[in-house]
The first five atom37 places (N, CA, C, CB, O) and aatype in JSON, in Angstrom:
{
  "aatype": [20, 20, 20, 20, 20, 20, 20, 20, 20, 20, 20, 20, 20, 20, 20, 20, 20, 20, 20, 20, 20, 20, 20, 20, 20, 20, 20, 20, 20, 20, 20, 20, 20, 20, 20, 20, 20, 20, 20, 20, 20, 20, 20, 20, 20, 20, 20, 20, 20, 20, 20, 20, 20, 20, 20, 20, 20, 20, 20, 20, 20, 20, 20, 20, 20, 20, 20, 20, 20, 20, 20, 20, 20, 20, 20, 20, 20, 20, 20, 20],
  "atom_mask": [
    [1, 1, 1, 1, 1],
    [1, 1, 1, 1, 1],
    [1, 1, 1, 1, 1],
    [1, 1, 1, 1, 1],
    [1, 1, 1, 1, 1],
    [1, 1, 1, 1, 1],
    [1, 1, 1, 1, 1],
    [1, 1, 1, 1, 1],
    [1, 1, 1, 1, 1],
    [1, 1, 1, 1, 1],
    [1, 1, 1, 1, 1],
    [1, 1, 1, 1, 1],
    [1, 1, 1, 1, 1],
    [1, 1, 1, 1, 1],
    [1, 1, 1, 1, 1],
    [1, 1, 1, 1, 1],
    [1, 1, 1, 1, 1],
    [1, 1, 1, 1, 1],
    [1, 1, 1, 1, 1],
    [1, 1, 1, 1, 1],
    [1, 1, 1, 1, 1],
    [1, 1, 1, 1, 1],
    [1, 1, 1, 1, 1],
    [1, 1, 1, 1, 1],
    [1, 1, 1, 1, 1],
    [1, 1, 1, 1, 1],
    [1, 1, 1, 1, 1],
    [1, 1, 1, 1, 1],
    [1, 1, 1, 1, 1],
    [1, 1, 1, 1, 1],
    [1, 1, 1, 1, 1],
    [1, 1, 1, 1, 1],
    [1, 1, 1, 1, 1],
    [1, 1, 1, 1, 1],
    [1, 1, 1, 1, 1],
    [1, 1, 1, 1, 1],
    [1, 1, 1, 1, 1],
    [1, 1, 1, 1, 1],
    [1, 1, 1, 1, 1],
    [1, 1, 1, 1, 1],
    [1, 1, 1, 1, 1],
    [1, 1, 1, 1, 1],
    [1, 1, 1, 1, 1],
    [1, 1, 1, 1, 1],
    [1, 1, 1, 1, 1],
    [1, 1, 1, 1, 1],
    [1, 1, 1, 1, 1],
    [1, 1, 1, 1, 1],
    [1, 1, 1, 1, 1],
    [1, 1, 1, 1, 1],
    [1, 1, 1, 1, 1],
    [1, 1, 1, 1, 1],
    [1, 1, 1, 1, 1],
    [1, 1, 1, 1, 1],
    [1, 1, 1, 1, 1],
    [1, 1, 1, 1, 1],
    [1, 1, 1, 1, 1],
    [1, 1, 1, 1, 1],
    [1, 1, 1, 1, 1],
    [1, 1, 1, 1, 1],
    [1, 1, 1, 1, 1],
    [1, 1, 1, 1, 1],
    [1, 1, 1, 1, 1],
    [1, 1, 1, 1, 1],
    [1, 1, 1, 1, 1],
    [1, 1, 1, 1, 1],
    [1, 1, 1, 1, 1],
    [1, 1, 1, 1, 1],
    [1, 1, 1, 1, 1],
    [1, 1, 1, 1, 1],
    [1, 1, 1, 1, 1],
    [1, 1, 1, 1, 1],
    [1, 1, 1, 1, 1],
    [1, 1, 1, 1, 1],
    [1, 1, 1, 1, 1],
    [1, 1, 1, 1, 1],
    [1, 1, 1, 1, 1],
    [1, 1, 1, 1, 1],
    [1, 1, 1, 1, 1],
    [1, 1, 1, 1, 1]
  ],
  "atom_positions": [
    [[19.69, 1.04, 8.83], [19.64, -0.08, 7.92], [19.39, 0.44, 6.51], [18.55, -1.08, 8.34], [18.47, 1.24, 6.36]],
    [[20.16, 0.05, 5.44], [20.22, 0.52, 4.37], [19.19, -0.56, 3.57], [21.7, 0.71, 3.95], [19.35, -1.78, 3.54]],
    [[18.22, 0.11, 3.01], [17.45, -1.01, 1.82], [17.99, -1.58, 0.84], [16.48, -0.53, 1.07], [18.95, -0.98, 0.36]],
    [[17.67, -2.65, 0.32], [18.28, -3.16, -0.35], [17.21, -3.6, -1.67], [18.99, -4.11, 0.46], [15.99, -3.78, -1.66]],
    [[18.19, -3.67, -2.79], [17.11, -3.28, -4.03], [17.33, -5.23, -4.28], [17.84, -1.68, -5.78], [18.35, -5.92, -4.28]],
    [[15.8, -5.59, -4.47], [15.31, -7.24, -4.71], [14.84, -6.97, -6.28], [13.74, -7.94, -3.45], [14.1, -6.19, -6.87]],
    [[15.77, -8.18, -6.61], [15.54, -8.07, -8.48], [13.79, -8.37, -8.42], [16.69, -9.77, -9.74], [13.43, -8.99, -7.41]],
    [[12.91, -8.05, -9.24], [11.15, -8.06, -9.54], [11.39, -9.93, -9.47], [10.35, -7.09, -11.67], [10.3, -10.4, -9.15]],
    [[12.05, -10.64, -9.58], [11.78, -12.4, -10.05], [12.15, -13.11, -8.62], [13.08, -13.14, -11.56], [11.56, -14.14, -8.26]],
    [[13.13, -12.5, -7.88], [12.96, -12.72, -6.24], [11.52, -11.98, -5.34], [14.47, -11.96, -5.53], [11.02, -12.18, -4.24]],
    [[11.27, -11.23, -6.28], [9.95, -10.27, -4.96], [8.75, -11.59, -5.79], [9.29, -7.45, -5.45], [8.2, -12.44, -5.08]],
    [[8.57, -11.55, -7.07], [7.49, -12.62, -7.13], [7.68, -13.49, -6.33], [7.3, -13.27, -8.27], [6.96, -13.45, -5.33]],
    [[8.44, -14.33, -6.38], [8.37, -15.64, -5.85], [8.3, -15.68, -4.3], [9.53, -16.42, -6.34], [8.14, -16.73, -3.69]],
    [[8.48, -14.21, -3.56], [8.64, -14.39, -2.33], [6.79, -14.09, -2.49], [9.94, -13.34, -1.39], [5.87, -14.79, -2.06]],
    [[6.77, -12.9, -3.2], [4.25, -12.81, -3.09], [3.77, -13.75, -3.52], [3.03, -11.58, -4.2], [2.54, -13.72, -3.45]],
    [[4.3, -14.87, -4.07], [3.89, -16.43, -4.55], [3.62, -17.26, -3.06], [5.39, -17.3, -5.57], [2.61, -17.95, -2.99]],
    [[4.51, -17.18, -1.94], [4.33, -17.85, -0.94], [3.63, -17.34, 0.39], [5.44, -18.24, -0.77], [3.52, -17.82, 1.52]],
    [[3.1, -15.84, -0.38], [2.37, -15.13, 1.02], [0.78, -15.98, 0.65], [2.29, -12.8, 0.99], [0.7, -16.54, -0.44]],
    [[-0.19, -16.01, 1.4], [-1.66, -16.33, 1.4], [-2.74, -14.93, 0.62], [-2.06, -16.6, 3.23], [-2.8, -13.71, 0.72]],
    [[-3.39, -15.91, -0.05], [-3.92, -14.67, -1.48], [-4.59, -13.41, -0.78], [-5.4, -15.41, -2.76], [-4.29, -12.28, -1.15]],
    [[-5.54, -13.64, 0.28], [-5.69, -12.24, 0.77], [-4.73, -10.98, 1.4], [-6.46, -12.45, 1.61], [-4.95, -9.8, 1.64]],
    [[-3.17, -12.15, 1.57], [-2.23, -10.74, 2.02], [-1.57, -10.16, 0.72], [-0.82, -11.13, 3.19], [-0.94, -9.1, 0.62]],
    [[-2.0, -11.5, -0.7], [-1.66, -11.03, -2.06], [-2.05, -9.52, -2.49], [-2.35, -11.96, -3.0], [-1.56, -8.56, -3.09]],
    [[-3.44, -9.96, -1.69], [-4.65, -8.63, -2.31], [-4.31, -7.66, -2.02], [-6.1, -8.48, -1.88], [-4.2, -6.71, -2.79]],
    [[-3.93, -7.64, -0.18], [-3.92, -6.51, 0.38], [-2.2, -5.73, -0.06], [-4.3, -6.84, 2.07], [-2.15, -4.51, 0.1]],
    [[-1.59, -6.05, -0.3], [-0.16, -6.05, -0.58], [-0.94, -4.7, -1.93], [0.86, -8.03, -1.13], [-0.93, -3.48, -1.84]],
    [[-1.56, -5.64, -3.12], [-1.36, -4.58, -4.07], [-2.74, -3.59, -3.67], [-1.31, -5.24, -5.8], [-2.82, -2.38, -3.89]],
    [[-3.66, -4.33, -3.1], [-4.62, -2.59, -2.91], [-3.63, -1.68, -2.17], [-6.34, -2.61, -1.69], [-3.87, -0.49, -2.38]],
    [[-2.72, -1.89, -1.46], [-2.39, -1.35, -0.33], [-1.32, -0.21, -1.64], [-1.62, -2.62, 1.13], [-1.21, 1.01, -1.57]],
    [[-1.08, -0.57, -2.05], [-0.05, 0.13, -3.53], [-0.75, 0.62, -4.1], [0.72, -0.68, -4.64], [-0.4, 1.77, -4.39]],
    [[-1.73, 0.31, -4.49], [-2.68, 0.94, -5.72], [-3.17, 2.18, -4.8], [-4.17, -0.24, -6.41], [-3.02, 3.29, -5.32]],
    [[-3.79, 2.14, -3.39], [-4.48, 3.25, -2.73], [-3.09, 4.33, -2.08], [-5.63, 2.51, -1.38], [-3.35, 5.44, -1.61]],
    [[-2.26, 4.03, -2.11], [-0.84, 4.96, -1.7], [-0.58, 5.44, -3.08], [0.69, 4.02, -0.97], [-1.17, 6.51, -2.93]],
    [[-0.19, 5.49, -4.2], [-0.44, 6.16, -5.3], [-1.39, 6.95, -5.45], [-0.51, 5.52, -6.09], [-1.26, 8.17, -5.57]],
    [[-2.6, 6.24, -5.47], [-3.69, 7.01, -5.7], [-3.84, 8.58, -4.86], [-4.81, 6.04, -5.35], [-4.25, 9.71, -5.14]],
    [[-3.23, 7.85, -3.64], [-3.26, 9.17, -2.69], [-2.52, 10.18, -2.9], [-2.96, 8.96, -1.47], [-2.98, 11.32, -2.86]],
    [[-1.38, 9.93, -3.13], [0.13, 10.58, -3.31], [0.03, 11.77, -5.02], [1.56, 8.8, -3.57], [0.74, 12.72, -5.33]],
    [[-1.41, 11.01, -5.91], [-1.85, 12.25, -6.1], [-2.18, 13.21, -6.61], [-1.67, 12.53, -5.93], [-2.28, 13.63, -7.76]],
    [[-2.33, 13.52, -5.69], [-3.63, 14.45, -5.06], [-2.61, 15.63, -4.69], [-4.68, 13.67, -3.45], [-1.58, 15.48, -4.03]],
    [[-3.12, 16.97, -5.28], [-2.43, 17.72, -4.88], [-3.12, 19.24, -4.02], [-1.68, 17.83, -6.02], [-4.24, 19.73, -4.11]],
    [[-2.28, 19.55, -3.46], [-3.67, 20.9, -2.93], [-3.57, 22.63, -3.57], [-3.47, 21.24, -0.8], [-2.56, 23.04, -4.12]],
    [[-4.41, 23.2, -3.43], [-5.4, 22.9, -2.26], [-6.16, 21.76, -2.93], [-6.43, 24.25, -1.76], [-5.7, 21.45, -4.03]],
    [[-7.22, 21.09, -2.53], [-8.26, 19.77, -2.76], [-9.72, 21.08, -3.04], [-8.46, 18.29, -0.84], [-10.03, 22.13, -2.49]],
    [[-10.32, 20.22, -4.28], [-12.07, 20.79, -4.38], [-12.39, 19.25, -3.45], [-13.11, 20.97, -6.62], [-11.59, 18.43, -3.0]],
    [[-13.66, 19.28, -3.42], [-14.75, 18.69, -2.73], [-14.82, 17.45, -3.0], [-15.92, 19.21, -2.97], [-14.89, 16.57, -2.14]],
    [[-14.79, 17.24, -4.45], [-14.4, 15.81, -4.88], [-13.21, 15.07, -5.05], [-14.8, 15.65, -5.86], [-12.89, 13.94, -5.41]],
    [[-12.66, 16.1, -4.68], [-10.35, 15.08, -4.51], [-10.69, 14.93, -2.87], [-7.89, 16.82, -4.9], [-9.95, 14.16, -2.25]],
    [[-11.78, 15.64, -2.09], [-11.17, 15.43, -1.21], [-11.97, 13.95, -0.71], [-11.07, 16.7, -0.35], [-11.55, 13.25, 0.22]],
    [[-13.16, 13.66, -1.49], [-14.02, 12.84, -0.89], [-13.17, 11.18, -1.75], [-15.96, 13.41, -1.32], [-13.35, 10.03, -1.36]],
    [[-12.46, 11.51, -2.69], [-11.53, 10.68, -3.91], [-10.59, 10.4, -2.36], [-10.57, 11.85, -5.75], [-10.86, 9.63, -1.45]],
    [[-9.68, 11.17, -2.49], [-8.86, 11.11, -1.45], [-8.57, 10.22, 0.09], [-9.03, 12.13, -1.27], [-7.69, 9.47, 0.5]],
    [[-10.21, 10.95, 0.78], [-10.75, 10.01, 1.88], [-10.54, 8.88, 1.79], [-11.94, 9.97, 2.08], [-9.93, 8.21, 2.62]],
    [[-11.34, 8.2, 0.06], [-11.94, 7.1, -0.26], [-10.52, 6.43, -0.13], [-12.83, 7.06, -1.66], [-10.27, 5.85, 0.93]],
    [[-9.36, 6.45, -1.36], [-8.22, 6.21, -1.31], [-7.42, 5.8, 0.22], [-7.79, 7.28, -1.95], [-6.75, 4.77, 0.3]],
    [[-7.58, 6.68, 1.31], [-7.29, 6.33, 2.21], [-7.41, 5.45, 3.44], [-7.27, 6.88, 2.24], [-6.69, 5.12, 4.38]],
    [[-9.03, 5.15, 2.91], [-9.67, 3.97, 3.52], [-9.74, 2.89, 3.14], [-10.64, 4.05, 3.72], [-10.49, 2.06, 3.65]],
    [[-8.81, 2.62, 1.95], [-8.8, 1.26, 1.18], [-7.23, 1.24, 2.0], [-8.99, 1.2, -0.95], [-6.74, 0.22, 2.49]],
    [[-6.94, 1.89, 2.01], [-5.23, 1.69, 2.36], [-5.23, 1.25, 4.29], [-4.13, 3.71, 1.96], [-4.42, 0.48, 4.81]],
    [[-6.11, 1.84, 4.86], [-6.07, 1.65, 6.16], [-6.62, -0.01, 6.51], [-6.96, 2.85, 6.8], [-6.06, -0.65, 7.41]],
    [[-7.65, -0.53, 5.78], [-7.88, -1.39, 5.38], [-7.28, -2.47, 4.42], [-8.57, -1.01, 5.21], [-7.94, -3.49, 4.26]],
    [[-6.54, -2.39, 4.03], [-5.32, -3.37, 3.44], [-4.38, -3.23, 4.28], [-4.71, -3.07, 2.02], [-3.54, -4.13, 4.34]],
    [[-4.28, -2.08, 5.15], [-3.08, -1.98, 5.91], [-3.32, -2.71, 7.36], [-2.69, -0.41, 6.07], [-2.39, -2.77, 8.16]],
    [[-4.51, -3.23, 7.63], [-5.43, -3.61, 8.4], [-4.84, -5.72, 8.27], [-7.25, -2.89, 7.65], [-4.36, -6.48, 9.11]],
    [[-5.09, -5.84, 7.32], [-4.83, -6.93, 6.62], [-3.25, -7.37, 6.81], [-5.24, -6.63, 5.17], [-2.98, -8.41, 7.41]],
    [[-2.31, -6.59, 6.31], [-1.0, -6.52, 5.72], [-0.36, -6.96, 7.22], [-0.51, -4.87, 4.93], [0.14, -8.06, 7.45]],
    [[-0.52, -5.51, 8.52], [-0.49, -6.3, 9.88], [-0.5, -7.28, 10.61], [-0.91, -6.19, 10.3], [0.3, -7.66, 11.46]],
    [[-2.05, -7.97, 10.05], [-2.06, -8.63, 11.12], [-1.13, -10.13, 10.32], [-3.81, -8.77, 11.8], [-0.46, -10.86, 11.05]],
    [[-1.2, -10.28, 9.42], [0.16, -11.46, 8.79], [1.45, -10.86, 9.04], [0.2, -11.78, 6.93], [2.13, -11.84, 9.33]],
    [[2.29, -9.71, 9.12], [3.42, -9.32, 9.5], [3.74, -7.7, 9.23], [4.31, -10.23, 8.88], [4.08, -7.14, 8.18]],
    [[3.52, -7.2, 10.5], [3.53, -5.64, 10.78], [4.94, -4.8, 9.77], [3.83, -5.43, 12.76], [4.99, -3.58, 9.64]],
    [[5.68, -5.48, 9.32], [6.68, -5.03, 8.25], [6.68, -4.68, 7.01], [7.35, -5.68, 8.11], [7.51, -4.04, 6.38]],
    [[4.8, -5.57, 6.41], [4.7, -5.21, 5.77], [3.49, -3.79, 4.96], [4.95, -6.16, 5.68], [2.97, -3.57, 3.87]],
    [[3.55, -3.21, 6.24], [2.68, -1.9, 6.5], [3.2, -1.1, 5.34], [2.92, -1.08, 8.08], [4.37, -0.71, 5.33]],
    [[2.18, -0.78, 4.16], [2.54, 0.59, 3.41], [2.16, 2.22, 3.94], [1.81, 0.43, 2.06], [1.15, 2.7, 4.46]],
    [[3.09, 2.62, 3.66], [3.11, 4.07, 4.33], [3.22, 5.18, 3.26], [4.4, 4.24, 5.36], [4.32, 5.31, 2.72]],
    [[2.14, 6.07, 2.85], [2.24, 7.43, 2.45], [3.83, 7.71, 1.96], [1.76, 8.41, 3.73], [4.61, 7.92, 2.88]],
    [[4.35, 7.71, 0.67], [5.8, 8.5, 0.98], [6.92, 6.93, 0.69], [5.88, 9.35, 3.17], [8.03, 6.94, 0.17]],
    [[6.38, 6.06, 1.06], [7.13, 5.1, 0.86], [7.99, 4.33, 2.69], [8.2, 5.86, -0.39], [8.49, 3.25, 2.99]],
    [[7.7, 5.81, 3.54], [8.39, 5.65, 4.38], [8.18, 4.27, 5.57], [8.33, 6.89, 4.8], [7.04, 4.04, 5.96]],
    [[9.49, 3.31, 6.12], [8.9, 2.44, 6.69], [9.02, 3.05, 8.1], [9.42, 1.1, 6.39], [8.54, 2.46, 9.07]]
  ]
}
């Protein structure tokens, strides 16, 4: 299945009709996959505890994102 590119004024209006906590989790879930992505190695002590942190906001929005519709799972990389 080939992706297909959604003009930014169709993707609003479709996160306009999701419920505000899958709003939330939608952009923590973006903000902590960036954040992660980085990070480069090797890691000191504090990218790696940064890092962790980053990844537990994402498992946790990703936590969220699931249980309203498993499609919209963010993944490391972009990959679905």
């Amino acid at each position: 299945m080939v992706p297909s590119i959604i003009p930014d004024r169709v993707a609003d209006l479709i996160s306009q009709s999701l419920p505000s906590r899958v709003q939330l989790a939608v952009k923590s879930a973006a903000d902590a996959e960036r954040e992660v992505r980085r990070f480069r190695w090797p890691l000191g002590v504090e990218d790696r505890a940064d890092r962790e942190d980053a990844l537990s906001r994402l498992a946790a929005a990703n936590k969220v994102l699931a249980a309203h519709n498993p499609g919209l799972i963010v993944r490391i990389g972009g990959v679905r």
